[in-house]
C-alpha positions in Angstrom: 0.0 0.0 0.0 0.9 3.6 -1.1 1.3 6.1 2.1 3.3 9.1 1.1 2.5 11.2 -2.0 5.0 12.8 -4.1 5.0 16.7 -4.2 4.0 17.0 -7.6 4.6 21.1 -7.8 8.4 20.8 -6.3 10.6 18.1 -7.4 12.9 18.2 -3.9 10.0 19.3 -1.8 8.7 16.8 1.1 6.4 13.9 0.6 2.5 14.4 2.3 1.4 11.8 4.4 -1.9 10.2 3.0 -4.3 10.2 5.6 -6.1 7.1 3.7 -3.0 4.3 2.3 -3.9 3.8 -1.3 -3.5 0.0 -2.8 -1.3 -0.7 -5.3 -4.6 -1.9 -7.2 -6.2 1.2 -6.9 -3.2 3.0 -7.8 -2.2 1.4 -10.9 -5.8 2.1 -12.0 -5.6 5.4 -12.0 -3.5 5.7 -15.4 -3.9 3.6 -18.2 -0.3 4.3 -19.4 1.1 3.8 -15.8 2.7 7.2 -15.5 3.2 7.5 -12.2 2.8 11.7 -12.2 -0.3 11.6 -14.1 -1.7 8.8 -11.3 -1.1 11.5 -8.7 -2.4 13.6 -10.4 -5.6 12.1 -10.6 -5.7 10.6 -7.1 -5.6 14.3 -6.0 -8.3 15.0 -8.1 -10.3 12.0 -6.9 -9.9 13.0 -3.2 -11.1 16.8 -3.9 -14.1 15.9 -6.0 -14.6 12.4 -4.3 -16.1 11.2 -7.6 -14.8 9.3 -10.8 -15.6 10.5 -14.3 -16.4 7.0 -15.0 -19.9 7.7 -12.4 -20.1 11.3 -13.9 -22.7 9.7 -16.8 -24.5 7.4 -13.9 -25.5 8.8 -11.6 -28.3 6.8 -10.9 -25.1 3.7 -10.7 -23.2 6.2 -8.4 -26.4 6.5 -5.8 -26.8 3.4 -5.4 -22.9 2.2 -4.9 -22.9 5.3 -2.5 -25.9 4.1 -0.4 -25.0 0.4 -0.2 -21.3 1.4 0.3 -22.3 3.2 3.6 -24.3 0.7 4.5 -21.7 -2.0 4.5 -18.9 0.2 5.3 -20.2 2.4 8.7 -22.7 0.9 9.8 -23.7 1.1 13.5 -24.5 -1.6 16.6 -27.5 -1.1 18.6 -25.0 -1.0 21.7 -24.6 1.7 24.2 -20.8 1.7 25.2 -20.6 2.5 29.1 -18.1 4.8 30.9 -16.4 2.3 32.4 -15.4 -0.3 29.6 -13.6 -3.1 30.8 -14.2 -6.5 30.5 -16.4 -7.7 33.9 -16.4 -11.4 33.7 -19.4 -12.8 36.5 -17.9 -14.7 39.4 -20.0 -17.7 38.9 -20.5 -19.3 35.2 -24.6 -18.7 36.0 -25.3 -19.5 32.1 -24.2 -21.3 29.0 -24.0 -17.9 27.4 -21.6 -16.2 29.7 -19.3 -19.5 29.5 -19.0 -18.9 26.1 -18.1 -15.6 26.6 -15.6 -16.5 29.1 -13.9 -19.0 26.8 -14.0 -16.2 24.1 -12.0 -13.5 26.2 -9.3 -15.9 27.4 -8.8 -17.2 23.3 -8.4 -13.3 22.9 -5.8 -12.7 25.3 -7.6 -12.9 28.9 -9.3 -10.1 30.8 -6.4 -8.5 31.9 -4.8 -8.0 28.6 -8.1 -6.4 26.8 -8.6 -4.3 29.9 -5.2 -3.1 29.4 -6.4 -1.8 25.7 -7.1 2.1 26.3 -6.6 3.0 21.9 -6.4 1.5 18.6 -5.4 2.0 15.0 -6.7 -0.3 12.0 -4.9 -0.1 8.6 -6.3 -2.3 6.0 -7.5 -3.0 2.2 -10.9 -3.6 1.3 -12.5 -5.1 -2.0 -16.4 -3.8 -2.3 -18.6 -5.8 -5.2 -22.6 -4.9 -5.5 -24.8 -7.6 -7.3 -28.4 -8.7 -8.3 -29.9 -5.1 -7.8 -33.7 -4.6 -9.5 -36.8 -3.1 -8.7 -40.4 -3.3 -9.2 -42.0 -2.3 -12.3 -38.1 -2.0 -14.2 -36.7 -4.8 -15.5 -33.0 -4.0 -14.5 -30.5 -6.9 -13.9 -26.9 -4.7 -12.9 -23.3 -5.9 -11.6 -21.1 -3.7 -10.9 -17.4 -4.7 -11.1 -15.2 -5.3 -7.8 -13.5 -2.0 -6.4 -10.6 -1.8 -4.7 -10.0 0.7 -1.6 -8.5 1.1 2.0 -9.6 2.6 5.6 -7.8 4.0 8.3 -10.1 3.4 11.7 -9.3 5.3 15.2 -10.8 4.4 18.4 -10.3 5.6 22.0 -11.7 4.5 25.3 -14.3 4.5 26.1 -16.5 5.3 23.5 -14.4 7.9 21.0 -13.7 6.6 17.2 -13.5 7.7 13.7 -13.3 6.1 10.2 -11.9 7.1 7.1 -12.9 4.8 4.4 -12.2 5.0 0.5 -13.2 3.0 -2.4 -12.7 4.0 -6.0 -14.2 7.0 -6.5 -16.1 7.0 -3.0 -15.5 8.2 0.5 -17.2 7.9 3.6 -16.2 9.4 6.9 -17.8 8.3 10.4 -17.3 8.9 13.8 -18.2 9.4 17.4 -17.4 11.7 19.9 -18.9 10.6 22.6 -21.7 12.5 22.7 -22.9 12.3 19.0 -22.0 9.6 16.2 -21.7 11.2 12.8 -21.4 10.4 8.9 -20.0 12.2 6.3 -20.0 11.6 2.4 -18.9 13.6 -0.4 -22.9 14.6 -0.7 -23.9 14.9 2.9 -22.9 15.1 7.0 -25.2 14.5 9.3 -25.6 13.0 12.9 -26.9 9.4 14.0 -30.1 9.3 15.9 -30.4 8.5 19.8 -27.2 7.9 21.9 -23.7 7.4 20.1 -23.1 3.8 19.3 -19.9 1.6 18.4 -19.2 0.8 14.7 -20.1 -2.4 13.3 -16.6 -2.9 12.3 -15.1 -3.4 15.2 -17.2 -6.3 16.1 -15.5 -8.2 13.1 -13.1 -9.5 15.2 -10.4 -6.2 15.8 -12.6 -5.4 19.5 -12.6 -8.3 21.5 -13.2 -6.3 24.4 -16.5 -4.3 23.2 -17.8 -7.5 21.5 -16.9 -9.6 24.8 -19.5 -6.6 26.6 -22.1 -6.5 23.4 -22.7 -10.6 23.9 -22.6 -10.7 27.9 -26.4 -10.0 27.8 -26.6 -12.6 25.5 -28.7 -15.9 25.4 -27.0 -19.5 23.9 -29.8 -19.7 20.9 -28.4 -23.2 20.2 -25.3 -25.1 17.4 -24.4 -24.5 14.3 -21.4 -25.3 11.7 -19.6 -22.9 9.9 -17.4 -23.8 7.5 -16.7 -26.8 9.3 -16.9 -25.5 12.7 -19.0 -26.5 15.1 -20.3 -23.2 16.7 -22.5 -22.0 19.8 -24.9 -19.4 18.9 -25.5 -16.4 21.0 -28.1 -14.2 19.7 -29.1 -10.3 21.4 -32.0 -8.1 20.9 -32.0 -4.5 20.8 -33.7 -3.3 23.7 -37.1 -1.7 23.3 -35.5 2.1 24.4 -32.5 2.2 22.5 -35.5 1.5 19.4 -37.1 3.9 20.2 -34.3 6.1 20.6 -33.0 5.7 17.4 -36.8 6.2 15.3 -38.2 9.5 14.2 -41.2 10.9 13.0 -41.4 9.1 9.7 -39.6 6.2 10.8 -39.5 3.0 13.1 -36.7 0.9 13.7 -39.0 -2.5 14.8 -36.0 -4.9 15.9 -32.6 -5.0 15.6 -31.4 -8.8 16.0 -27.7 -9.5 16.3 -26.0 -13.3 16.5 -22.4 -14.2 17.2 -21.1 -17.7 16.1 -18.3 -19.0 18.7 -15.8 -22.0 17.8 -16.3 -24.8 20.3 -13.0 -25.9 19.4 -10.9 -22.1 19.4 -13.5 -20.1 21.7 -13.6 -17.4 19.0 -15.7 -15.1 17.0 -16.0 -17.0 13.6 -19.7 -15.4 12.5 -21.0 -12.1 13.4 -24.4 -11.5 11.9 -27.1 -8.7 12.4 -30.4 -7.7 11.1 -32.4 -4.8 11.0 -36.4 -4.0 10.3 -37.1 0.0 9.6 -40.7 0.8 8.9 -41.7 3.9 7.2 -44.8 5.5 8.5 -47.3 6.7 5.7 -48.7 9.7 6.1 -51.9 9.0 3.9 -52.7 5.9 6.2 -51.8 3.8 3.2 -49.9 0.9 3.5 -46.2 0.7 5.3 -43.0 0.2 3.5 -40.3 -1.3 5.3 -36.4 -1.6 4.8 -34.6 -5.0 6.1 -30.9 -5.0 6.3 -28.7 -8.4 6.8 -25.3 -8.4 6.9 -23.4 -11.4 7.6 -19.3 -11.3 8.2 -17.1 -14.1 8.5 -13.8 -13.2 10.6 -10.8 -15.3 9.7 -7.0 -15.0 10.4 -6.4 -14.4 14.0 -3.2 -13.7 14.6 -1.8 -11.9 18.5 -0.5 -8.4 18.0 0.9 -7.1 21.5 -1.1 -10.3 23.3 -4.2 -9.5 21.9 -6.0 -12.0 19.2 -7.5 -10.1 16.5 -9.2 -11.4 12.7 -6.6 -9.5 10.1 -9.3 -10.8 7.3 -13.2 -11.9 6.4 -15.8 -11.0 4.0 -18.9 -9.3 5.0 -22.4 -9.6 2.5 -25.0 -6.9 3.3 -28.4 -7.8 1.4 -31.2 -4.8 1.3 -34.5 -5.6 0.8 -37.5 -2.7 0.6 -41.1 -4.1 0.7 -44.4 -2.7 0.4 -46.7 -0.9 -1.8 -46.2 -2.4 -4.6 -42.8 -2.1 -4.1 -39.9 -4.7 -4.7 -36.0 -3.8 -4.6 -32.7 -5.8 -4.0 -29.6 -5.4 -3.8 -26.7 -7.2 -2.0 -23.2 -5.4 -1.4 -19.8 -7.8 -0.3 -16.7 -6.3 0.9 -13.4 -8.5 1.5 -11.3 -7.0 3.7 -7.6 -7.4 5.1 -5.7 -5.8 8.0 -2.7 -4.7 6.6 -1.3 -2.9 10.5 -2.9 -2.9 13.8 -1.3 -1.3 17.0 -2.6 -0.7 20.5 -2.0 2.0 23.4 -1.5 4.8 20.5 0.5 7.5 21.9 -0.5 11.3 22.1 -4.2 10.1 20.7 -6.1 13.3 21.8 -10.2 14.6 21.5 -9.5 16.5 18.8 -9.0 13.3 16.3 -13.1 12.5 17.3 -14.7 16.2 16.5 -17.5 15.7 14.3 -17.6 18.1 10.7 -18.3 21.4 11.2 -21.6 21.2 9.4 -23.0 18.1 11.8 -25.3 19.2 14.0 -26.5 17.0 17.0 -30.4 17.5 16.3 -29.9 16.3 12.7 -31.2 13.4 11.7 -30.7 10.8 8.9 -32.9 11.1 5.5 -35.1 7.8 6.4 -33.6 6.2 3.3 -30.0 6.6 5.0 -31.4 5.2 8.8 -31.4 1.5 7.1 -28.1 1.6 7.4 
């Protein structure tokens, strides 16, 4: 992965520091005759305008990469983080759940090492394909071809994080505070509804610690194999405030389900699923329409970086499905996605890397269409 950038306007003059690493990939695409001036070039111009010429003539194509790329790429867990959050294990194994919760922190490094965990930085490469996207009434069949891209993802206890996220032609920022969670695209910023929440990334196996907390309220929901491995399934239910918290006028979020697929035979996070029901209220009493999200990761290649095991790669699948009123769309989004650098305990990681755009305001909402996400 690229990280510096050449200073195009002074041949001796200092490299910049990209605050996204580009892929070689991604890079190489940039220039059909491989020029390597003329790709810089154009990845500057693709970071101002944040958009390729090859969308410029689809922009119908480019809304709908854009929506299902946020979807897949920040989307949020119905999971308040607490001020205080370490890892409290109970005293007494009172349920099959919290065993296997147990057995999960100890594969991860033990209580005392995740505890120990007060920041984080993520480096890594992601490859983002959409597929089988249609809708009522128009008989369109599309497949976009596989884009290549790479994130850069903060976080600081207890409950302070940001993303920076690039693919192709397409950014998406995200973050939290604290006190408000926050997403910003080339088009738009705005601020999540109801109380900040973690990022669904970090429950695909780089946060042991916050996913060991999101499953101890968990119940054992019975066995399953995946890919081989037998698995205990712990499933969670949003509770009914944080629902309610998080719907608006014109919206209801109805349930948020999330399961988590643990080895039998490692005590890890091998599955992390979630899905998400959104009803949209109709203001001529006509029937509802309603948005279900799935998405579905697979975390593989654990490997210990400074005593902590963490997945460095997995694929996620994210299907959208809108219902209702005669209407019918589809569309599924998969991202691949590879740690490429992962450190702990950064040093000199202050508030000011968490401030939310200057534009976000903590009243605003999302558009409905964007709260599926």
């Amino acid at each position: 992965m690229r990280t510096l950038c050449p200073n195009l306007e002074k041949k001796d003059g200092l490299e910049t520091v990209l605050e996204v690493p580009i892929p070689e990939e991604m890079f190489e695409k940039l220039s059909s005759n491989g020029h390597a001036a003329l790709q810089w070039k154009n990845m500057r111009n693709l970071m101002r305008a944040q958009t390729t010429e090859k969308y410029s003539s689809q922009h119908v194509a480019l809304d709908q990469f854009m929506f299902l790329f946020k979807i897949v790429g920040s989307a949020l867990v119905p999971f308040q983080v607490q001020s205080d959050p370490t890892v409290k294990l109970p005293l007494k194994e009172d349920s099959t759940a919290k065993y296997i919760v147990q057995q999960y922190v100890a594969a991860c490094g033990g209580q005392a090492a995740l505890n120990s965990v007060n920041s984080m930085c993520a480096v890594g490469q992601v490859k983002m394909s959409t597929s089988d996207m249609h809708q009522s009434g128009i008989n369109d069949n599309s497949k976009c071809h596989c884009e290549v891209g790479a994130f850069v993802l903060w976080q600081k206890n207890p409950d302070q994080w940001v993303l920076e996220l690039v693919v192709s032609g397409c950014k998406v920022s995200a973050g939290s505070n604290g006190k408000v969670a926050w997403s910003q695209s080339s088009s738009s910023s705005s601020a999540s509804k109801g109380p900040p929440r973690p990022l669904r990334r970090f429950f695909q196996g780089l946060d042991p610690r916050s996913t060991a907390n999101l499953f101890s309220n968990a119940i054992c929901f019975g066995e399953k194999t995946i890919k081989d491995e037998e698995c205990f399934i712990l499933k969670l239910e949003s509770s009914i405030e944080m629902l309610k918290a998080q719907s608006t006028i014109n919206t209801e979020v109805v349930h948020h389900t999330i399961w988590g697929y643990f080895s039998q035979r490692t005590g890890l996070l091998v599955q992390f699923e979630d899905t998400k029901l959104v009803r949209l209220k109709s203001t001529k009493g006509d029937s509802n329409v309603f948005w279900e999200t799935s998405m579905e990761s697979i975390l593989e290649d654990y490997r210990y970086i400074e005593g902590i095991n963490v997945a460095h790669s997995g694929k996620t699948a994210a299907t959208i499905y809108r219902y209702g009123k005669n209407i019918d769309y589809r569309a599924k989004i998969e991202e691949t996605w590879f740690v490429e650098e992962i450190d702990f305990n950064i040093f000199g990681l202050s508030m000011e890397c968490f401030l939310p755009p200057a534009d976000v305001n903590k009243e605003t909402e999302f558009e409905d269409q964007a709260i599926a996400c």
